[in-house]
C-alpha positions as CSV (number, residue, x, y, z in Angstrom):
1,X,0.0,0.0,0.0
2,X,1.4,3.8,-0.9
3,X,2.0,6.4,1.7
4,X,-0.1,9.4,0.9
5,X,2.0,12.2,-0.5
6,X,3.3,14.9,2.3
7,X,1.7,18.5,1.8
8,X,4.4,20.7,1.8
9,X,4.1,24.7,2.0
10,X,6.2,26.5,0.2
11,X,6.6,30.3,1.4
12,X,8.7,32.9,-1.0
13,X,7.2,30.4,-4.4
14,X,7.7,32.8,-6.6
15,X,10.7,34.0,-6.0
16,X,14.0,32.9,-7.9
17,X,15.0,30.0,-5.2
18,X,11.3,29.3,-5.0
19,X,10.4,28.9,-8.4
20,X,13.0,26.5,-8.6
21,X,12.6,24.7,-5.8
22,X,8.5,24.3,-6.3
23,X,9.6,22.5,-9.5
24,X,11.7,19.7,-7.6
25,X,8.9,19.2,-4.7
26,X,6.3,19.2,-6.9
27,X,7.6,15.8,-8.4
28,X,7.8,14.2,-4.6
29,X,5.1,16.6,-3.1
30,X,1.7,17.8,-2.7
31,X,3.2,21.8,-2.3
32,X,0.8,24.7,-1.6
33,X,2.6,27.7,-3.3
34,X,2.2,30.9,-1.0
35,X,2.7,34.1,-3.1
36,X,0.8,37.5,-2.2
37,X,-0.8,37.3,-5.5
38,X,-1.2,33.9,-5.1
39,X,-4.8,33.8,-6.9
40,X,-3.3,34.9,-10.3
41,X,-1.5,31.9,-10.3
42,X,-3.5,28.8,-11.9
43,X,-3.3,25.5,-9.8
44,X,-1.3,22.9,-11.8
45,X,-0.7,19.0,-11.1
46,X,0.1,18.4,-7.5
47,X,0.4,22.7,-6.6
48,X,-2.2,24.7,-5.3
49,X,-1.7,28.2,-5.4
50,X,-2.8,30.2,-2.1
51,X,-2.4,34.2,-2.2
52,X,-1.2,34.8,1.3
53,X,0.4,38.3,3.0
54,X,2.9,36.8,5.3
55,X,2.7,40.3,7.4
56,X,-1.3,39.6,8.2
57,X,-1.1,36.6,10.5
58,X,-4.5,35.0,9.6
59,X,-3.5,34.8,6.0
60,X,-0.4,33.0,7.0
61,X,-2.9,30.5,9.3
62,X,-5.2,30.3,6.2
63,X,-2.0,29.5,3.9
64,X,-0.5,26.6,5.8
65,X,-3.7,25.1,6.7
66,X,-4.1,21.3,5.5
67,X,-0.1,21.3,4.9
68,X,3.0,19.0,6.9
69,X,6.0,20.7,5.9
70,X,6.7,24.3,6.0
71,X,9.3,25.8,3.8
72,X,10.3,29.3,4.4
73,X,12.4,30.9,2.1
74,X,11.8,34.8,2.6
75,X,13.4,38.3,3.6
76,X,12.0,41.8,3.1
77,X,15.2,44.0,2.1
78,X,12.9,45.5,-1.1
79,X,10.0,47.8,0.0
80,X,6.9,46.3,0.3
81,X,4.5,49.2,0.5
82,X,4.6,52.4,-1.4
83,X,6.0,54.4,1.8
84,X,8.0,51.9,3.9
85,X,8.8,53.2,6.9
86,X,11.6,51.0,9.4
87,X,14.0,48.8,9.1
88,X,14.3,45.1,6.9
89,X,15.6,43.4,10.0
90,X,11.7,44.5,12.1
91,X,10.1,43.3,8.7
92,X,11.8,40.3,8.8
93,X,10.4,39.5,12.2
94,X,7.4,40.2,11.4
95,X,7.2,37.9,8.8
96,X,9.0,35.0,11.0
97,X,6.7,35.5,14.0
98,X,3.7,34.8,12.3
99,X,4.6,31.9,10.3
100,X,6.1,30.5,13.4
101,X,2.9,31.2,15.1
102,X,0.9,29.7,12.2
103,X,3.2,26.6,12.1
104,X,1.9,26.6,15.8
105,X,-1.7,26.9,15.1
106,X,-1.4,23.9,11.7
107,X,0.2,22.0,13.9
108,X,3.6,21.7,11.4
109,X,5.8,18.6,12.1
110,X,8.9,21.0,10.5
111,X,9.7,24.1,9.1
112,X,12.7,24.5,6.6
113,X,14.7,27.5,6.6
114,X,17.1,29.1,3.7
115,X,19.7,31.5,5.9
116,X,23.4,32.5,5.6
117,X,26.7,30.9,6.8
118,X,27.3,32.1,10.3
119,X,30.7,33.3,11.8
120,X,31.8,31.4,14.4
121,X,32.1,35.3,16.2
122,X,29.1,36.3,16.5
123,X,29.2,39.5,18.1
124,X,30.1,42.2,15.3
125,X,27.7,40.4,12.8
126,X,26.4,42.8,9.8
127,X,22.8,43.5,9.6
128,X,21.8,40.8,7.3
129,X,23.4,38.1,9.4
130,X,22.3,39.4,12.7
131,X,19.0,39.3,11.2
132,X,19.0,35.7,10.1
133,X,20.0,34.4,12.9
134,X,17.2,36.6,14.3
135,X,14.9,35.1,12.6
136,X,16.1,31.6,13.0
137,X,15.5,31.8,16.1
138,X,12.0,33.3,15.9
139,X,11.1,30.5,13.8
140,X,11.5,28.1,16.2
141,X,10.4,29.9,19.4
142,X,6.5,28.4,19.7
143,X,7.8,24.8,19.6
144,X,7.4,23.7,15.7
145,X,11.2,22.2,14.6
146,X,13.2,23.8,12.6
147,X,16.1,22.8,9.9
148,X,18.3,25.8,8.7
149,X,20.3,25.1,5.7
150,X,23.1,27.7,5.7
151,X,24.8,29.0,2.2
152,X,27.0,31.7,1.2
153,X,27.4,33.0,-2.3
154,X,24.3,31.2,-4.0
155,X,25.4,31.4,-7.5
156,X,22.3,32.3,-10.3
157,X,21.3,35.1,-12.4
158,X,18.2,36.4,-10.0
159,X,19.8,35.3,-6.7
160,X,21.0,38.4,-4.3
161,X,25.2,38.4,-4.3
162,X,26.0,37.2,-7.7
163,X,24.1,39.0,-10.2
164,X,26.0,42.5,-8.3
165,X,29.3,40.6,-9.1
166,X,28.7,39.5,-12.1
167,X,27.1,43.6,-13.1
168,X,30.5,45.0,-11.6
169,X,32.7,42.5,-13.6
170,X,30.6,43.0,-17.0
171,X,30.5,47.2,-16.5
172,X,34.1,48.0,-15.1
173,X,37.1,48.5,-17.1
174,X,39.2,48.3,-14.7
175,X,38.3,46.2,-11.1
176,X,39.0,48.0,-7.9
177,X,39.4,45.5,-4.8
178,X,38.1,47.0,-1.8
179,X,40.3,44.7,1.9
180,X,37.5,42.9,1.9
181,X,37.4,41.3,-1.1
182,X,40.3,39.5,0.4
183,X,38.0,37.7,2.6
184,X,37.1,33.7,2.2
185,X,33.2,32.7,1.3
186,X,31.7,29.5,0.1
187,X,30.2,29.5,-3.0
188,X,27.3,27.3,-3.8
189,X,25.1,26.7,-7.3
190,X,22.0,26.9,-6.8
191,X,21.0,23.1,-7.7
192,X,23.0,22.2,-5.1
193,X,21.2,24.6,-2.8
194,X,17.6,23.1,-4.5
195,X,19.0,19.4,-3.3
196,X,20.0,20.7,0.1
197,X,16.6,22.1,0.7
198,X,14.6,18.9,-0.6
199,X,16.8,16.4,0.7
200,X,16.2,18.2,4.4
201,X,12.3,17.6,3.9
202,X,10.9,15.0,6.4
203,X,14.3,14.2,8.2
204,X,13.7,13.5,11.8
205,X,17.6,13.5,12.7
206,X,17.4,17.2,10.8
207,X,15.0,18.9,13.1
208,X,16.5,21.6,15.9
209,X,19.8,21.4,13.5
210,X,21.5,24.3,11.7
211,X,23.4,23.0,8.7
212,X,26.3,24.4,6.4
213,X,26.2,24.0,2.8
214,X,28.6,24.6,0.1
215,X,30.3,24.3,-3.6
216,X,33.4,22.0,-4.0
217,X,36.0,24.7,-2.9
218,X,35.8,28.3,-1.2
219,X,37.5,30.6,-2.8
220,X,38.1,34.8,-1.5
221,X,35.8,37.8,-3.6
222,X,39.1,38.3,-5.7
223,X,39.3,35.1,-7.0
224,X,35.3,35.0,-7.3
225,X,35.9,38.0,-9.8
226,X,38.8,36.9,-11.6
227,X,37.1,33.2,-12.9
228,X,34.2,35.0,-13.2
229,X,35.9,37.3,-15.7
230,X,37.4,34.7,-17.2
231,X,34.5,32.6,-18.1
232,X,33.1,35.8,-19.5
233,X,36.0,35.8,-22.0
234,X,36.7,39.3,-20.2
235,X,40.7,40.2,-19.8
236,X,40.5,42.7,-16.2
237,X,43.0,44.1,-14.6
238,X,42.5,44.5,-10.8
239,X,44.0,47.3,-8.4
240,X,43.8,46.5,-4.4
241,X,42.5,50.0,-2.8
242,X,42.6,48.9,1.2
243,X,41.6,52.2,2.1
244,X,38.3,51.9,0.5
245,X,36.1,51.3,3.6
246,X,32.7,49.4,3.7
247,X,30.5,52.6,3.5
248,X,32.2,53.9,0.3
249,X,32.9,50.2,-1.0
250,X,28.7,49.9,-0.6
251,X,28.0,53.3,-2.5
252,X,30.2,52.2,-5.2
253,X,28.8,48.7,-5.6
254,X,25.2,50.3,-6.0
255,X,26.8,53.0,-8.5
256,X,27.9,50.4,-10.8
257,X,25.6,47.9,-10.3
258,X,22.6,49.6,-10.6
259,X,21.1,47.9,-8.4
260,X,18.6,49.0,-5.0
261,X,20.7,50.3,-2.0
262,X,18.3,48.3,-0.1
263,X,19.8,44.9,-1.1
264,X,23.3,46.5,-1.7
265,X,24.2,48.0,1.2
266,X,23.7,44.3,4.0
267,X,25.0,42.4,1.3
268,X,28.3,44.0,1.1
269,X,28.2,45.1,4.9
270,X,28.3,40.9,5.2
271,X,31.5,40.5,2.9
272,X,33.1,41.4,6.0
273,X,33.0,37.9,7.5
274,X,34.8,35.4,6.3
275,X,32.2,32.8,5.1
276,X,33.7,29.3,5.1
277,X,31.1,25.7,5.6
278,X,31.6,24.6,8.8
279,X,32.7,21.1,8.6
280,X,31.0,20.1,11.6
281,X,28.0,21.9,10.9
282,X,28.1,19.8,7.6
283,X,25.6,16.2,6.7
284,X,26.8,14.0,3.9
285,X,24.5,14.1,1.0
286,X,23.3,17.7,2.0
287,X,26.5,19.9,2.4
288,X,28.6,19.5,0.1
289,X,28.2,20.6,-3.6
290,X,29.2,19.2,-6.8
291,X,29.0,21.9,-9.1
292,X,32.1,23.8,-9.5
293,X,31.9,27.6,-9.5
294,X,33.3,28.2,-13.0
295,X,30.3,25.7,-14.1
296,X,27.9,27.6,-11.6
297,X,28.5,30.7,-13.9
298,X,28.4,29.5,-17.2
299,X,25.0,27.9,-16.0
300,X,23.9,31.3,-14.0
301,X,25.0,33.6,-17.3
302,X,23.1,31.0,-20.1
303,X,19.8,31.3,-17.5
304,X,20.2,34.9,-17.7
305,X,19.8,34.9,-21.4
306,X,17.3,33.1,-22.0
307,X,15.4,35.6,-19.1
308,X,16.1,38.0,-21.0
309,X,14.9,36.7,-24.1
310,X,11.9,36.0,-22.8
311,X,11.4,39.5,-21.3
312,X,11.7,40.9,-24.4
313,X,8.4,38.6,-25.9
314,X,6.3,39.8,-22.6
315,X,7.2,43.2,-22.7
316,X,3.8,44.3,-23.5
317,X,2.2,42.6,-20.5
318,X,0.1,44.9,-18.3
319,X,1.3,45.9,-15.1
320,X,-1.4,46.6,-11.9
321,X,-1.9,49.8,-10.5
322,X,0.1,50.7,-7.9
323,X,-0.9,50.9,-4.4
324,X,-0.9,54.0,-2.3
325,X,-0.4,51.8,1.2
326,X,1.7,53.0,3.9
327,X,3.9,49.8,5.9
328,X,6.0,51.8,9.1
329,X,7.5,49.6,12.0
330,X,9.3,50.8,14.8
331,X,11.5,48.4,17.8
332,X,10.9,49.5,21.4
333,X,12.1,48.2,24.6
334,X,9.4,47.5,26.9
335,X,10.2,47.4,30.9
336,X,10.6,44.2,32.8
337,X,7.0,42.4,33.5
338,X,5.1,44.2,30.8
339,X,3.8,42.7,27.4
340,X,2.5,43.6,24.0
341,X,-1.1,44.0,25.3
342,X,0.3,46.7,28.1
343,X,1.9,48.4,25.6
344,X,-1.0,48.9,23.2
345,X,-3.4,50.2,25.9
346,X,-0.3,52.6,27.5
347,X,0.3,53.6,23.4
348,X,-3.3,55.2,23.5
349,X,-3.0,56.4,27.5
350,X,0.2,58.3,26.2
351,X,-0.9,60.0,23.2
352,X,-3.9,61.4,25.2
353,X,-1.4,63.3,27.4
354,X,1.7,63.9,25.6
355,X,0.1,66.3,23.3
356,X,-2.8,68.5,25.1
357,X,-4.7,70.1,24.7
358,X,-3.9,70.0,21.1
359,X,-4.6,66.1,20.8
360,X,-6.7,63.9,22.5
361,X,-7.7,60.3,22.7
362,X,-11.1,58.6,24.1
363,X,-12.5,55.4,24.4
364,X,-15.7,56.0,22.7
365,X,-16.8,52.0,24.3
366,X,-14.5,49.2,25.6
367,X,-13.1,48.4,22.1
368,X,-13.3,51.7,20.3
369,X,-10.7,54.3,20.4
370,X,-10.9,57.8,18.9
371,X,-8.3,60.3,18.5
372,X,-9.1,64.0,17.9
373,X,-8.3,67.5,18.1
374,X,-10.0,70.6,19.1
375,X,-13.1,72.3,17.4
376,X,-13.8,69.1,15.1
377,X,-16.3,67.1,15.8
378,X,-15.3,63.7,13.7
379,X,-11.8,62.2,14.8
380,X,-8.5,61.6,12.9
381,X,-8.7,58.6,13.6
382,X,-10.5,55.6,15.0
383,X,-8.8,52.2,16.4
384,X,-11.0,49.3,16.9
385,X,-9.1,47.0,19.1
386,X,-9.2,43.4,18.3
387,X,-10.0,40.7,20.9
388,X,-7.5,39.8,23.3
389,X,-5.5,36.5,22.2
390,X,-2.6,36.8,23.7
391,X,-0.5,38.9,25.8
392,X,2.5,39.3,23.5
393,X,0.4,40.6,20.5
394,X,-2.3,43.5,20.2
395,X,-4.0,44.7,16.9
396,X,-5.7,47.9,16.4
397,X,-8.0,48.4,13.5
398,X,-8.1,51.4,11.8
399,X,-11.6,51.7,11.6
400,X,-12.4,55.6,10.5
401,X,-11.5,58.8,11.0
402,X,-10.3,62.2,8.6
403,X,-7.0,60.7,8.0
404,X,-8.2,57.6,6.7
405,X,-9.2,56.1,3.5
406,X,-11.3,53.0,4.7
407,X,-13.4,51.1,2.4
408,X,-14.9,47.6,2.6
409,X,-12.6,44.8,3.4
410,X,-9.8,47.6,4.6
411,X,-7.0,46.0,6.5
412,X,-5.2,49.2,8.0
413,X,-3.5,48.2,11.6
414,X,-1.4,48.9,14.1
415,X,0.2,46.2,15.9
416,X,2.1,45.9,19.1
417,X,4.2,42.4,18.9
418,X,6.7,41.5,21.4
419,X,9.6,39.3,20.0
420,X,10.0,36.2,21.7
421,X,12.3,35.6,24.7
422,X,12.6,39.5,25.0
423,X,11.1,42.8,26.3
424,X,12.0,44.2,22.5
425,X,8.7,45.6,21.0
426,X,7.4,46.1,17.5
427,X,4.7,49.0,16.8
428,X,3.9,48.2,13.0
429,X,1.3,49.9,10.4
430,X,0.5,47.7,7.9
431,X,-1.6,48.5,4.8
432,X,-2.6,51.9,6.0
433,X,-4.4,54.4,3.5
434,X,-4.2,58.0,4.1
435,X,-6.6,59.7,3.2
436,X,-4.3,63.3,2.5
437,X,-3.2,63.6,-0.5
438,X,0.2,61.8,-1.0
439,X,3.2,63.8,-1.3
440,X,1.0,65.9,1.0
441,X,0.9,63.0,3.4
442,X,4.6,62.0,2.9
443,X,5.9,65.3,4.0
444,X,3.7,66.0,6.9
445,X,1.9,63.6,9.0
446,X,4.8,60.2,8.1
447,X,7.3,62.7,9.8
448,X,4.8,63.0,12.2
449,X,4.6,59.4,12.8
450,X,8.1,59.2,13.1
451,X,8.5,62.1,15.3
452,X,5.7,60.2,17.8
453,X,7.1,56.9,17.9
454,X,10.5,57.9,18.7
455,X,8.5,59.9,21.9
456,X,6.9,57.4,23.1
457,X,10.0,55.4,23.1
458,X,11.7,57.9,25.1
459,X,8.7,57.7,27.8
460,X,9.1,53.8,27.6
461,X,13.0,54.7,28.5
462,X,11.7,57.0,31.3
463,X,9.4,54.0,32.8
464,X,12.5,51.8,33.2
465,X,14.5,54.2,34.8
466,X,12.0,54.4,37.4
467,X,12.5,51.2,37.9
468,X,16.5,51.3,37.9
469,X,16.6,49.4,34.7
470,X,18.8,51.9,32.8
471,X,19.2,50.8,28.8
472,X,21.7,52.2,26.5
473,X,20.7,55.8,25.4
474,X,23.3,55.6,22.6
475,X,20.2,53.2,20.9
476,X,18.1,55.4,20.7
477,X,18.2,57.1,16.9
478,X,16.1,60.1,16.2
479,X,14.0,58.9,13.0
480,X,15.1,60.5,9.6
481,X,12.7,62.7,7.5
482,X,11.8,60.7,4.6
């Protein structure tokens, strides 16, 4: 008699890992392909397309319902609003927490996790790292098991690192080697990173483990650029500039790359570390690659022809409207014994007295908070609070009010989510419409926002020293305009 086929849920399917990696399950696997636009996607043999927004946590319940195996293959360095306010590492969480939660709720027997190679030193990580790790952890924090396969340099035309080496090497003349470039990574291909992923699926003696992956040899960013160049057919000469520092060498990368500052900038702030498989941290059949990195390219550089190729045949493809929704997330520290829940209720107590007489806030019934200011009858805004669930999360709708476009099936929040295992905070706004005019809004009340969050995390600070716990002031970063 045949097993049943194991549902497997697949979060980040259409992206360039994803896509690939849905097309190896698919042959082993019932998969349910998460995608936020998930329902322009037609179901095929043995995929069912879901369209899920991994920051609403009931769409991520709804989205892994009926499936085993999670996959989770994600991160949030590109925008994902038309005004994104915070930082990719809070996003990140955000997105970890509530699959992790929903892994909880579907009762998921594993979730598998695409990260980055961790130094051994973990102290000075770079941002991307930190967060990784960050959100390995999260992942695993409400009890579901989880498998983290780690890579460096995944090699392939749409991955993050190598198509911002391969631009540089293509573009420049001449090659300018920053001291870091000196540095030892790992370089994988990408069907090696596919195999690694599958071949983790199901694995008992893989749950609770972190596990290295890479090609046949490491190999420092110099060398990296020189066989790259040289499977190109491209003769460069190279000048080492030590003095080039991170900051410029990030700015420069972006410059010539063309490429968003937003991926850029972590990606080479990581080149820092040296990068380097852990043997110990490696499983035979998993780990260790076969492809070799000159082959990686050749196969990364065809795939990026034929892409573009077929670009050029769908260029007159429609493109939807774009959104006017505002995303902003902020970390506070909360003080010792007090939650998410605290903090949403003490968010509205605050902003009632902060600001008189020129802004108030009322609880117009148990659940419905109004905020308004002198001589106007109807509020800015109005917060319907969701029922409590749990003491480290709190939701706000945002109901009404003058400053807010809300239509049927709105989903404008505010959230107050404490990270797990710590008194760290996140106030987010997720799919907010304002209702002023945009560049209006942009320039005025977003400031504004800014300007209040970082008050009330100064009265936060002031509630702990009451209490003699005394946190780092040197944190705390007054918000930029945008």
């Amino acid at each position: 008699m045949t097993q049943p086929r194991k549902r497997l849920a697949l979060a980040g399917a259409t992206g360039y890992i994803g896509h690939n990696l849905l097309n190896e399950l698919k042959k082993k696997y019932d998969v349910i392909a998460l995608s936020r636009n998930g329902d322009d996607k037609d179901d095929e043999a043995n995929v069912e397309w879901r369209s899920c927004d991994l920051f609403s946590l009931n769409d991520t319940i709804d989205g892994l319902q009926g499936a085993d195996i999670a996959i989770y293959l994600v991160h949030s360095m590109m925008p994902s609003a038309k005004l994104t306010q915070g930082s990719f590492e809070d996003m990140d969480l955000i997105l970890a927490d509530n699959y992790a939660r929903a892994a909880k709720e579907n009762g998921i027997q594993q979730i598998v996790y695409l990260s980055g190679i961790i130094p051994e030193e973990t102290e000075d990580l770079s941002r991307h790292l930190k967060s990784r790790l960050e959100v390995e952890r999260v992942l695993g924090a409400y009890g579901t098991p989880v498998t983290t396969i780690r890579a460096a340099l995944i090699v392939g035309p749409k991955g993050s690192s190598f198509p911002i080496l391969s631009k540089l090497v293509k573009r420049l003349p001449v090659m300018l080697l920053p001291e870091w470039t000196r540095n030892q990574t790992h370089p994988v291909a990408l069907p090696d990173v596919i195999h690694a992923l599958g071949a983790s699926v199901g694995r008992d003696d893989l749950k609770d483990r972190a596990i290295d992956i890479g090609g046949p040899e490491s190999m420092t960013y110099k060398e990296m650029i020189l066989k790259t160049a040289e499977v190109i057919g491209k003769k460069q000469p190279t000048f080492d500039l030590p003095f080039m520092t991170v900051n410029l060498s990030r700015l420069w990368v972006t410059l010539v790359s063309g490429e968003p500052k937003e991926t850029v900038y972590p990606l080479v702030e990581s080149m820092v570390h040296e990068m380097v498989a852990d043997p110990e941290k490696m499983v035979d059949g998993i780990s260790n690659g076969k492809i070799s990195f000159e082959e990686s390219v050749r196969m990364a550089l065809e795939e990026e022809q034929e892409e573009k190729q077929q670009k050029k045949d769908s260029s007159g493809s429609s493109k939807k409207p774009e959104s006017l929704d505002v995303r902003s997330v902020q970390r506070v520290r909360l003080p010792e014994g007090r939650d998410a829940n605290w903090a949403a209720d003490d968010y509205v107590d605050w902003l009632s007295s902060f600001a008189k007489p020129f802004l108030t806030s009322h609880l117009a019934d148990e659940t419905l908070v109004q905020i308004q200011v002198p001589f106007l009858d109807q509020p800015l805004l109005e917060l319907t609070k969701e029922p409590f669930q749990d003491a480290q999360q709190a939701t706000y709708r945002i109901t009404g009010g003058l400053f807010a476009q809300v239509q049927e099936g709105s989903k404008g929040r505010i959230e107050f989510r404490q990270i797990p295992g710590s008194q760290e905070c996140l106030i987010a706004i997720h799919e907010y419409v304002p209702a002023l005019p945009w560049m209006l809004y942009k320039t005025t009340q977003a400031n504004i926002h800014l300007l209040v969050m970082y008050l009330f995390k100064l009265h936060l600070l002031r509630l702990m020293q009451t209490t003699e716990e005394r946190p780092d002031e040197s944190e705390m970063i007054v918000p930029e305009p945008n």
